[in-house]
N, C-alpha and C positions, 0 to 999 in steps of 0.2 A: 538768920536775923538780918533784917534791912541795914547796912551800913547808915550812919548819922551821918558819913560822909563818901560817897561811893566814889566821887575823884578824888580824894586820899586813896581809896584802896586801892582804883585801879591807875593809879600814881604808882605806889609801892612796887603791882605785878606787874606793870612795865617797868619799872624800873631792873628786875629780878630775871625778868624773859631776855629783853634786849640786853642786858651783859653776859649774854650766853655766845659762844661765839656763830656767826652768820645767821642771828635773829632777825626777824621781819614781824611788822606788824599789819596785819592786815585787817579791815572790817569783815565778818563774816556771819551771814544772816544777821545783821544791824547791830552785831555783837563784836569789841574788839577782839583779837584772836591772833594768835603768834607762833608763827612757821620757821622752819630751815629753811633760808635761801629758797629754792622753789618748789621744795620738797613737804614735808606733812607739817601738820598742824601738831604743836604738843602743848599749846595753855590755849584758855580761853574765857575773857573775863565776863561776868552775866553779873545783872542788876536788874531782882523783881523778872527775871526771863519769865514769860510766862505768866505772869502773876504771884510767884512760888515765892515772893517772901521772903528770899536770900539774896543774899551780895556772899557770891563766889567764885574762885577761879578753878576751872574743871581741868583735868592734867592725865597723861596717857597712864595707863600701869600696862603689866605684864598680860593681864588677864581678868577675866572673870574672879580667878582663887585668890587674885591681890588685892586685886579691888573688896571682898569679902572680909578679908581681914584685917585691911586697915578701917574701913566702916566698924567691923565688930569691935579693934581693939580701940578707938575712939570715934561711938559715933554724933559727940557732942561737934566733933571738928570736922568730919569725913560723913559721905551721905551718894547714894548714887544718882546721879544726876536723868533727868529724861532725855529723852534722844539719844544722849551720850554711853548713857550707862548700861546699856544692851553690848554695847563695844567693848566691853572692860575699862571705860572713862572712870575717875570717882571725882567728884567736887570737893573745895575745901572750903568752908565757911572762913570769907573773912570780914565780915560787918559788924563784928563785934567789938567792944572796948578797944580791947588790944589783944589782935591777932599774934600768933607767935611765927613773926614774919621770918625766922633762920627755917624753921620747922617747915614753915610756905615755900623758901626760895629753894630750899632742898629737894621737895617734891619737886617743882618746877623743873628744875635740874635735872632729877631722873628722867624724866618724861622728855624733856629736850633729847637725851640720851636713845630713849627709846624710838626718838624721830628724827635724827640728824643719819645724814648719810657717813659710809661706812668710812671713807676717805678723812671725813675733818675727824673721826673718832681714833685712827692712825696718828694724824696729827696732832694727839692730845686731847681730843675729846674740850672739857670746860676745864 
């Protein structure tokens, strides 16, 4: 669902990326996007990408079987994205009313996790 207000949302999911520790944010494919320092990509916020009708931020998992079952177990929230979703990406719908932004920055988080080098995760990790 198209956000009423898509710089509110992707307000919010920077806001939630960049208090990760050594977040960046970079444009990528005309789309904002949020790295380790100079290492991988683990958010990425889309509005209408493609045409598709969603305001969401797409976020690493483990794989293929996580990404399946967070889709299954809500997939009014979670949904696999193109491009991304051959990789094990899943999207989170946030352009609705009121997104459940703890539940948003959570994923965020793990997928930070999943992309920060091995050193700042010694160091405490978030």
């Amino acid at each position: 669902m198209l956000s009423p207000d898509p710089d509110a949302a992707l307000a919010r999911v920077r806001d939630l990326a960049l208090a990760l520790p050594a977040a960046i944010e970079k444009v990528s494919h005309g789309s904002p996007g949020f790295h380790v320092e100079k290492g991988k990509f683990f958010a990425y916020f889309w509005h209408d990408h493609h045409g598709d009708g969603e305001t969401a931020v797409m976020v690493r998992t483990t794989g293929t079987d996580e990404q399946a079952m967070l889709i299954e177990g809500d997939p009014d929230l979670y949904y696999r994205p193109a491009y991304l979703g051959p990789s094990g990406w899943v999207a989170m719908r946030v352009g609705g009313p009121e997104p459940d932004w703890e539940r948003v920055g959570e994923r965020i988080a793990v997928s930070w996790e999943l992309a920060a080098p091995r050193r700042l995760l010694e160091m405490g990790g978030r």
